[in-house]
C-alpha positions in Angstrom: -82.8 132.8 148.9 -80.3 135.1 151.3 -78.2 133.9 154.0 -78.7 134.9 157.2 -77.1 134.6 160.5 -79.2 132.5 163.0 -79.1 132.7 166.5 -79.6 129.1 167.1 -81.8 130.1 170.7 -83.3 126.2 170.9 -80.3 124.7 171.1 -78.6 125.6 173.8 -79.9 128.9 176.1 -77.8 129.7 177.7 -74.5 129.6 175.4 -75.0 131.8 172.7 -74.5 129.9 169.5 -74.8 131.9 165.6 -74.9 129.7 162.4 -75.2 131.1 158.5 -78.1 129.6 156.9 -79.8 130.1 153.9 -83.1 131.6 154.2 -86.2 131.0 152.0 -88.8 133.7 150.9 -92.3 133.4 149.4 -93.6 136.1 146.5 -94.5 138.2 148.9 -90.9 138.8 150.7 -91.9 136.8 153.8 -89.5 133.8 155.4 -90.9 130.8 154.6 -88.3 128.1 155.0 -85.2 127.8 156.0 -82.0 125.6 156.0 -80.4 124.9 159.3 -77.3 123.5 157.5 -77.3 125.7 154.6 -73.9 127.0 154.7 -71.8 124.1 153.4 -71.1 125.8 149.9 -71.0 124.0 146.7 -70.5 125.4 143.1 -69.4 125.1 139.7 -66.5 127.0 139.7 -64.1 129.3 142.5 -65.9 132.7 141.1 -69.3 131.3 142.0 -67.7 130.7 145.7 -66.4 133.5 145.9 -69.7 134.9 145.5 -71.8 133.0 147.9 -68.9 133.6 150.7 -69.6 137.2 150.0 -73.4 136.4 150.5 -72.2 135.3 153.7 -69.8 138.1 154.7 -73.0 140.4 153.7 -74.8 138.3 155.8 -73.4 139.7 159.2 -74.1 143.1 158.6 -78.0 142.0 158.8 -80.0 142.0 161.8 -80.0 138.5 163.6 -82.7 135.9 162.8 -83.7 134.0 165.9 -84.3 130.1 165.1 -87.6 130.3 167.4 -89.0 132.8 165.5 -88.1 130.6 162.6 -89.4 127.5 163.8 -92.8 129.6 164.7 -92.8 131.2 160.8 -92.0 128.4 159.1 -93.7 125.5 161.7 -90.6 123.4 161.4 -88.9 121.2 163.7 -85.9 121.3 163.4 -84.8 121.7 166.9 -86.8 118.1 167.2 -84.6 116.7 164.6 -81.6 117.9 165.9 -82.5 116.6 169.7 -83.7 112.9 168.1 -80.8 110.1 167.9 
């Protein structure tokens, strides 16, 4: 798992919107899943905070993911989820 920064393209087109998300990979290094609200962060103590918000900061200095290329690797539908009541 890494975290990523998500350009959440199916959400709204024409207002750019980025989200941190943790990002899945199968044994061979390819995405496989992802989580759109992955970057809530939970741990058993500060230090192991500390080091997923560095994750995160490391995160940034990747290239963006787009979610539709996401949705497309990973067949997901999240955008559907998100749009249902």
């Amino acid at each position: 798992m890494e975290h990523r920064v998500v350009h959440l393209d199916l959400s709204s087109p024409d207002e750019p919107t980025f989200a941190i998300c943790e990002v899945f990979h199968d044994d061979t290094g390819e995405i496989c899943h992802y989580a759109l609200n992955g970057a809530c962060i939970t741990a058993e103590t500060p230090a192991k905070i500390a080091f997923e918000l560095d994750s995160m900061r490391k995160a940034t200095e990747k290239p963006v993911v787009l979610q539709s290329e996401l949705e497309r690797i990973t067949n997901s539908d999240v955008a559907a989820q998100l749009k249902s009541p």
